[in-house]
C-alpha positions as CSV (number, residue, x, y, z in Angstrom):
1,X,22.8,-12.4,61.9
2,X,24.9,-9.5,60.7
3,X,26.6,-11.6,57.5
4,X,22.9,-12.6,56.6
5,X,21.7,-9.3,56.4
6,X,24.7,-8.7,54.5
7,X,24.0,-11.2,52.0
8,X,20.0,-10.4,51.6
9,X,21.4,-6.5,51.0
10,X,24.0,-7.7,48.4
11,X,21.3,-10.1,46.6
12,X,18.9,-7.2,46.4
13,X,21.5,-4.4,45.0
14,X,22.0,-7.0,42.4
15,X,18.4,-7.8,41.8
16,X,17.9,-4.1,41.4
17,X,20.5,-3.6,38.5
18,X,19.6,-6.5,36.8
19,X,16.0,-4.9,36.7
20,X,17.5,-1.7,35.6
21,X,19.5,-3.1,32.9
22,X,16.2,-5.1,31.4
23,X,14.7,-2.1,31.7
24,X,17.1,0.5,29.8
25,X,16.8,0.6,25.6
26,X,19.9,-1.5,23.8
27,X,22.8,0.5,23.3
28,X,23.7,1.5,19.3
29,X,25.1,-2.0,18.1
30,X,24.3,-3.9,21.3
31,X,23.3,-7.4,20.4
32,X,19.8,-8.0,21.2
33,X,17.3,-11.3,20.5
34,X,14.5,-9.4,18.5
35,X,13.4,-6.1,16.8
36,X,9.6,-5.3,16.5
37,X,7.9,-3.8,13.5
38,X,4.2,-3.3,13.2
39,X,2.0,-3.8,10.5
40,X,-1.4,-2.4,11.2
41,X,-3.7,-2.8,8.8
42,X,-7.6,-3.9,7.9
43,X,-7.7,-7.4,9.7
44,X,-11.7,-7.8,9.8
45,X,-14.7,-6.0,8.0
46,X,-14.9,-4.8,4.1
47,X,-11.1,-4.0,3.4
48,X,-10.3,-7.4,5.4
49,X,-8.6,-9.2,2.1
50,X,-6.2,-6.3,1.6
51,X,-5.0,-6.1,5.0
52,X,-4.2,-10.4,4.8
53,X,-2.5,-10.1,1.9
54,X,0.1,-7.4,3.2
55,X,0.2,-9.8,5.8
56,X,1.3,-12.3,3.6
57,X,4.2,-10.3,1.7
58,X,5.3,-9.1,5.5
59,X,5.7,-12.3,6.5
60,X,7.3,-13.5,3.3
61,X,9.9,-10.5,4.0
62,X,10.6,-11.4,7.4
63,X,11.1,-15.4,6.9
64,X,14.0,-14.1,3.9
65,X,15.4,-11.5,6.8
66,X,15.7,-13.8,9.8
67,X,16.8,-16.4,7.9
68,X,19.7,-14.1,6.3
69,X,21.3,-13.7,9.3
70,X,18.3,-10.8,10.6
71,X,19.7,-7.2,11.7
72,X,23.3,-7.6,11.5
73,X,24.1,-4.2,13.5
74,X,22.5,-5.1,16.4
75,X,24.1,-9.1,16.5
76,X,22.2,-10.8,14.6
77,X,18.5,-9.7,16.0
78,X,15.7,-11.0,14.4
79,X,12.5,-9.1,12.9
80,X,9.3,-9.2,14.6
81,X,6.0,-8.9,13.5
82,X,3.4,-7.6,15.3
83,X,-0.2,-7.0,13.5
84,X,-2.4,-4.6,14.8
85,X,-5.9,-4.8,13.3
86,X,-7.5,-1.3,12.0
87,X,-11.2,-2.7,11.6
88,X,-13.3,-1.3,9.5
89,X,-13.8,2.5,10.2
90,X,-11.5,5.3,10.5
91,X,-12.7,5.5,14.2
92,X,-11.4,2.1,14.6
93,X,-8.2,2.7,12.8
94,X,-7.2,5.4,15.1
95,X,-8.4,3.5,18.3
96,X,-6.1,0.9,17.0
97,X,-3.4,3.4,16.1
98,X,-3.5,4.2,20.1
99,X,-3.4,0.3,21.0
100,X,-0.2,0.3,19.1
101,X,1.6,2.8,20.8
102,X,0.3,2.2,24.1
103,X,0.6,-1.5,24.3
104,X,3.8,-2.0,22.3
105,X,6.4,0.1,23.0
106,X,9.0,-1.7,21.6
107,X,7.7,-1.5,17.8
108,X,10.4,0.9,16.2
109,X,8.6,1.8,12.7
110,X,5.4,-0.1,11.5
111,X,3.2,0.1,8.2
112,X,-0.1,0.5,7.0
113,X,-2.7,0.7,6.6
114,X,-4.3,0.2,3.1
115,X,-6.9,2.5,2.8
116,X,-5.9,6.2,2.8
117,X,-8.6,7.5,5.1
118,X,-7.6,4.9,7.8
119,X,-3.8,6.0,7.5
120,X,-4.6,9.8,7.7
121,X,-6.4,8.3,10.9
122,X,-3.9,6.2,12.2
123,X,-0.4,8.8,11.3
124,X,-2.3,11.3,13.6
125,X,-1.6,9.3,16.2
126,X,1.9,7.6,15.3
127,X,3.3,11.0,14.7
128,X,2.4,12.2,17.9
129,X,4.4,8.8,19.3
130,X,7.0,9.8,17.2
131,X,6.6,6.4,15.4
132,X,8.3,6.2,11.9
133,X,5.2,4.8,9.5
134,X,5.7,3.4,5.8
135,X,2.7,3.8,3.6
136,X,1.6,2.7,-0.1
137,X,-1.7,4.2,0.8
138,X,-2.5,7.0,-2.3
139,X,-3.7,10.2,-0.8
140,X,-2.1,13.5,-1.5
141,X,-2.8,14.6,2.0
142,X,-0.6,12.1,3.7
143,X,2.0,13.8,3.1
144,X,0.9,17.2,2.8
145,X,0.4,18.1,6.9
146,X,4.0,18.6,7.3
147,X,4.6,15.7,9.3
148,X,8.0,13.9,9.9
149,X,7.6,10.5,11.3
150,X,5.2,9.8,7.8
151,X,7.1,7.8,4.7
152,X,5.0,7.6,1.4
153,X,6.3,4.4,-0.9
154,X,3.7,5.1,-3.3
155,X,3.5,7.8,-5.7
156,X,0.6,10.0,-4.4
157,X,-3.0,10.3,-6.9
158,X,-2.4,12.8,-8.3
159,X,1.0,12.2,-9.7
160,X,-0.1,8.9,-10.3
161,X,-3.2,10.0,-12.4
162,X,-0.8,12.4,-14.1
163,X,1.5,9.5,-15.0
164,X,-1.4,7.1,-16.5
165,X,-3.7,8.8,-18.2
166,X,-1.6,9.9,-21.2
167,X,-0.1,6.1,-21.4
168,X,-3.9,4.9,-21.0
169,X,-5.1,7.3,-24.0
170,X,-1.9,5.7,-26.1
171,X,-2.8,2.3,-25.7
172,X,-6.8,2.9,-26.1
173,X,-5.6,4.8,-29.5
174,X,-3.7,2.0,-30.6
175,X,-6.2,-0.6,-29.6
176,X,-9.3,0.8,-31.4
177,X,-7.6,3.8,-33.6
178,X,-9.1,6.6,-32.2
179,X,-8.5,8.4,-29.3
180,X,-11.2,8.9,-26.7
181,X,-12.1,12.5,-26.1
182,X,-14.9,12.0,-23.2
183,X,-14.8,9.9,-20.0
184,X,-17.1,9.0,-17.3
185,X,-16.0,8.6,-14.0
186,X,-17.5,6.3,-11.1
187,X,-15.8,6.8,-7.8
188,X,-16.2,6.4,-4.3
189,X,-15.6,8.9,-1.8
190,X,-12.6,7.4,0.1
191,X,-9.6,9.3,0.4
192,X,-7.0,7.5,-2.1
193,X,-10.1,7.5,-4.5
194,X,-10.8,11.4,-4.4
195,X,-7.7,12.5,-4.8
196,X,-7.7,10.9,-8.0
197,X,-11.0,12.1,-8.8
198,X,-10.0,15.5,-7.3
199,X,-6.7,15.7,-9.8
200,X,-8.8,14.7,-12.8
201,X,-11.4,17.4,-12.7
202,X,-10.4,20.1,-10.5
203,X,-7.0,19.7,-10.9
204,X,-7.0,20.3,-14.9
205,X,-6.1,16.7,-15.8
206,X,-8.4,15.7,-18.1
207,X,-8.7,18.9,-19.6
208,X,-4.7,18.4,-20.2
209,X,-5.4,15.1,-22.1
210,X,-8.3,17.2,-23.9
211,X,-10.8,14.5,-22.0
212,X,-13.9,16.4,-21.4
213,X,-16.2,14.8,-18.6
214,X,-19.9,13.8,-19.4
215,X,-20.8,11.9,-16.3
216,X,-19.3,12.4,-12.7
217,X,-20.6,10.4,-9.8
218,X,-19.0,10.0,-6.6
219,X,-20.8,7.1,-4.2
220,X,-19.9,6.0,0.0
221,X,-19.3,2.8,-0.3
222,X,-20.5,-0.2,0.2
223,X,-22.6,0.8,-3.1
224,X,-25.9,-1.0,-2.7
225,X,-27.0,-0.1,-6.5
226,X,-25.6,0.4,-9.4
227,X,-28.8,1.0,-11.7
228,X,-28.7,5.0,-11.9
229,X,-24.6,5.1,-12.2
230,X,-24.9,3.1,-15.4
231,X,-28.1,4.8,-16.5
232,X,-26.3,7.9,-17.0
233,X,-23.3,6.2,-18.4
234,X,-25.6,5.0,-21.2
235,X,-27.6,8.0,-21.9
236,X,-24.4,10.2,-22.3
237,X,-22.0,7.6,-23.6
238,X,-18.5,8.8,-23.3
239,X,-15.6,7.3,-25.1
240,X,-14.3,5.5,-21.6
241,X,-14.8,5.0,-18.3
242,X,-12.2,5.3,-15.2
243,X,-13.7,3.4,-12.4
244,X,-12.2,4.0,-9.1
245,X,-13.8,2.0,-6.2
246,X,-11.6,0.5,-3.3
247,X,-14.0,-2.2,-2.6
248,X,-14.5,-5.5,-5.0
249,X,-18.0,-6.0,-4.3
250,X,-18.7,-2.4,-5.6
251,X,-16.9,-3.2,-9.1
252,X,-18.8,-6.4,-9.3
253,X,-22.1,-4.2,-9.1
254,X,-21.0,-1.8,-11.5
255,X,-19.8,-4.5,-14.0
256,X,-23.0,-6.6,-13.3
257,X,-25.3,-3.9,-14.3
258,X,-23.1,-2.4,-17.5
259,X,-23.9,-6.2,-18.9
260,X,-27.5,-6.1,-17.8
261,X,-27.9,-2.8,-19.4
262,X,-26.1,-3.8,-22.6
263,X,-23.5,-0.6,-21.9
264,X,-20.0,-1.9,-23.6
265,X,-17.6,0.8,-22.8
266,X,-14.2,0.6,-22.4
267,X,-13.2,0.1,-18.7
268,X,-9.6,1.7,-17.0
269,X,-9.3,1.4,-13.3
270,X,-6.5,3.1,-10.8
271,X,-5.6,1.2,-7.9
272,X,-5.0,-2.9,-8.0
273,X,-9.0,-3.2,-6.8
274,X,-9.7,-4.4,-10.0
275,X,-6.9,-6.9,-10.3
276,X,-7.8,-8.8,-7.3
277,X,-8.2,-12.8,-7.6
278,X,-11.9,-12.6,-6.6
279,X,-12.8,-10.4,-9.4
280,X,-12.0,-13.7,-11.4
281,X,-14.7,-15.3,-8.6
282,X,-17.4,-12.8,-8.9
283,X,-17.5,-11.2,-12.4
284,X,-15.4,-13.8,-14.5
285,X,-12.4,-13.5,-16.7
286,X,-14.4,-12.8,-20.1
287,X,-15.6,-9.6,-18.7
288,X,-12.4,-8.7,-17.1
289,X,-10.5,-9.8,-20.4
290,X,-8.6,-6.3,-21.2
291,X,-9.7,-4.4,-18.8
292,X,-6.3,-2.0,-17.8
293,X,-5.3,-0.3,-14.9
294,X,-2.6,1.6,-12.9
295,X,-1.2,0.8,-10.2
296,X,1.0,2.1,-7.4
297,X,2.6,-1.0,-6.9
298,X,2.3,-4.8,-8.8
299,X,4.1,-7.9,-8.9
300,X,6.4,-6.7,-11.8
301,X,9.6,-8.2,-14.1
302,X,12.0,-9.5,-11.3
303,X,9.6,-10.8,-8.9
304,X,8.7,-14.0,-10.3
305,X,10.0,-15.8,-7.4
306,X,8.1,-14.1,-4.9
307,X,5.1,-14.7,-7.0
308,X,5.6,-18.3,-7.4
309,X,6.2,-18.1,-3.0
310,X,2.6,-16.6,-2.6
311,X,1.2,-19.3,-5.0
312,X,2.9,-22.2,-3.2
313,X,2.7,-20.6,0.9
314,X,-0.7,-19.1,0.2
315,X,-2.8,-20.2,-2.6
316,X,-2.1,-16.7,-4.1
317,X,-1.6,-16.6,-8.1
318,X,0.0,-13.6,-8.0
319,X,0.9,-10.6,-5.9
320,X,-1.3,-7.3,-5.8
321,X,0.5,-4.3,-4.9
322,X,-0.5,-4.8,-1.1
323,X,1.5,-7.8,-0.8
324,X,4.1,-6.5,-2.7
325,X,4.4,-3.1,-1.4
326,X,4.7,-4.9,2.0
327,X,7.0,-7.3,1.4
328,X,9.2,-4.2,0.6
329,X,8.6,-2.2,3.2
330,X,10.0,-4.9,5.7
331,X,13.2,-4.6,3.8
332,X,12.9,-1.2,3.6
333,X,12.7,-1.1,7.4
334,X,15.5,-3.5,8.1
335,X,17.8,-1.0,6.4
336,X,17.0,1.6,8.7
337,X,17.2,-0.2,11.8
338,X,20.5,-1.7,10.3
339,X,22.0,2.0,9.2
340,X,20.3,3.5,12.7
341,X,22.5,1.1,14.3
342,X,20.4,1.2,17.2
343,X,16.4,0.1,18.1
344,X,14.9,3.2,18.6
345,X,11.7,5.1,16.9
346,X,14.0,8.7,16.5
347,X,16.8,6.6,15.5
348,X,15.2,4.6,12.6
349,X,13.2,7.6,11.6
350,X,15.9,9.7,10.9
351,X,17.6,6.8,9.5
352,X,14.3,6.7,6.8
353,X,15.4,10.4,6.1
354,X,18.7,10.1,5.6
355,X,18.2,7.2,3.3
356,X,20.0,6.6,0.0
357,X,19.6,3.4,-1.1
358,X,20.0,3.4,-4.7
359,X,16.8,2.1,-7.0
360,X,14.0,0.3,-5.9
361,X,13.4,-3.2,-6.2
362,X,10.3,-3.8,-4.7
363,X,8.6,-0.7,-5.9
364,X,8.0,0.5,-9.4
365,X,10.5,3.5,-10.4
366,X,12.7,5.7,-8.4
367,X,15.3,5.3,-5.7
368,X,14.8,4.0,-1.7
369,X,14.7,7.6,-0.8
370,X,13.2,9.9,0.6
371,X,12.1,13.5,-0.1
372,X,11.5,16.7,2.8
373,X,7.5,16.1,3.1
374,X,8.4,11.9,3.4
375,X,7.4,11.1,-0.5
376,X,9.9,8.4,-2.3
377,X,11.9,9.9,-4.9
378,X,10.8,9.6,-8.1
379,X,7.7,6.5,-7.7
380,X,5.9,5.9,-10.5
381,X,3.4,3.3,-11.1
382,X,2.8,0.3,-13.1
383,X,0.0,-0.5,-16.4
384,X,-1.8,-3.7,-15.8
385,X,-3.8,-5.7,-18.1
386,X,-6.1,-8.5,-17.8
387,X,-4.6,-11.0,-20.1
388,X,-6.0,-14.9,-20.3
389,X,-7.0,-14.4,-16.6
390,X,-4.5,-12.7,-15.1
391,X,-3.3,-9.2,-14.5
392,X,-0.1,-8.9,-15.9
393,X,2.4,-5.7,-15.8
394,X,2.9,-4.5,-18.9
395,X,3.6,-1.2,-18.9
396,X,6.8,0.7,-18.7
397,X,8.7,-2.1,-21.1
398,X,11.1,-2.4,-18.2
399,X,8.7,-3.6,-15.8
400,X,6.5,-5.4,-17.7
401,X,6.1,-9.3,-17.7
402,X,4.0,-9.3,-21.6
403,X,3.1,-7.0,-24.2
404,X,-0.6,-5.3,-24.3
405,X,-3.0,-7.7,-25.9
406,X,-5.6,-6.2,-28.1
């Protein structure tokens, strides 16, 4: 009797530190099967297509990873994805935010989440989780509320703005020899989408390009007609419009009713909205034939690979800056993991910080680093152009995939 209980006592005080050893977090280069990274993004409702397609570049990113050997640090462990869907509201975006941190502690670092209004939702909750979050979402603000667990890849509006207008003007110049001198704006009232607005007018922008406004409007979206927007575009006639709307279906009404009303006026757009494959689908590539805009991220010069991938894996003719943008981030991420050395939130996030990883490749200008308020050194954006169907880079020269076609 006495050597059984012996043996039950043994068997349980081994049972017990095997639990505590599952238990307790890997120790810094401690092999280990997998590392999770989230992606939490719009899955369902209006902003559904942008959220699948950084699906698609994440999952591009973390095929090429695993299959390179995965996080060499820790032994070899692979990347895993986890996708946490924001919905289609900010309130839904930060419930979601919460599902993430409660139900899945093991995510290190994730990214998202599109939209800017659902990531200034969903950082409010990862910073309090101390959860290190990449973001090509555009809003000034993101990185403006002195947070440290936030990581910007884009450049923010208003930089962006600052960038692209000038190099818009140039090429409108060129293309019809004269330079415009008024400019219409149509823009919803999300938050990527007003801080561009926001750094145009208020911020002195156009008045530094000697653009003077005639028609301002600013719409919620989903924008259920265009008829009064285009109205005043006709009556006041300014040299070019910037059209800023996050949703496709919102373009389509506003291109729709410029044709019905017979209003030809040059279009530039900010944000890869516009260069999304069902524009070709619901307006058609005559109307879209030169229309330019800037971007925070495109498929540029060196990523013809990954574009041909996207065609081949998911019927995809090229890559928008969501898929692209994504498909960096998961490198992006596996550095940090690799140079934290160790799968921990803190760890990677202070390994984002401390990064110097030398010029980007998945993200137009700059270096992989990051600045005190979590904005990547140096970003800039890239010109596209509708060309034959497809939006193609072609602006700085050393991103670009064509010339400008006039």
């Amino acid at each position: 009797m006495m050597r059984n209980l012996l043996q039950k006592m043994r068997m349980l005080v081994a049972v017990a530190a095997l639990s505590t050893a599952m238990l307790l977090p890997a120790s810094p280069g401690q092999a280990q099967d997998k590392v999770s990274v989230g992606l939490i993004a719009p899955m369902s409702g209006l902003y559904a297509r942008f959220g699948q397609l950084m699906e698609m570049g994440a999952k591009m990113a973390i095929e090429d990873i695993n299959a390179a050997g995965g996080i060499q640090s820790l032994g070899g462990a692979q990347l895993d994805l986890v996708v946490i869907d924001t919905g289609d509201s900010t309130d839904k975006a930060k419930a979601a935010a919460q599902r993430m941190v409660a139900d899945y502690p093991d995510i290190v670092a994730a990214t998202g989440s599109y939209l800017s209004s659902f990531t200034l939702a969903v950082t409010e909750v990862t910073e309090r989780a101390k959860l290190p979050v990449l973001t090509l979402s555009y809003s000034n603000l993101i990185t403006e509320r002195g947070f440290e667990y936030v990581f910007q890849t884009s450049a923010p509006g208003n930089k962006q703005a600052g960038l692209a207008i000038p190099i818009m003007l140039d090429l409108a110049e060129e293309a019809t020899g004269k330079r415009p001198t008024s400019v219409g704006i149509i823009s919803d009232n999300t938050a990527a989408s007003s801080s561009l607005y926001d750094a145009m007018t208020t911020g002195g922008l156009l008045a530094a390009n000697n653009l003077e406004l005639s028609v301002g409007e600013v719409f919620t979206p989903p924008l259920v007609d265009a008829t009064s927007l285009i109205q005043k575009l006709r009556a006041r006639k300014p040299d070019v419009i910037f059209l800023l709307p996050t949703v496709v279906s919102d373009i389509k009404l506003v291109l729709e009713k410029m044709k019905e009303l017979r209003v030809d006026i040059p279009i530039v757009s900010f944000g890869s909205t516009i260069g999304e494959r069902d524009m070709i689908d619901t307006v058609g590539a005559e109307r879209l034939e030169g229309v330019i805009f800037a971007a925070g991220n495109f498929g540029f010069k060196g990523h013809e690979d990954l574009v041909e991938r996207m065609s081949s894996e998911f019927n995809e003719p090229w890559m928008t800056q969501n898929a692209i943008s994504t498909y960096g981030d998961m490198f992006l991420l596996k550095q940090a993991i690799e140079e934290a050395d160790e799968p921990s939130r803190e760890a990677v996030a202070e390994a984002l910080r401390n990064l110097r990883g030398g010029p980007a490749k998945y993200y137009p200008g700059g270096e992989l680093a990051f600045d005190e308020a979590g904005r990547r050194i140096d970003a800039s954006v890239v010109i596209v152009q509708w060309i034959d169907g497809v939006p193609q880079a072609v602006f700085p020269e050393s991103l670009a995939v064509t010339a400008p076609k006039f």
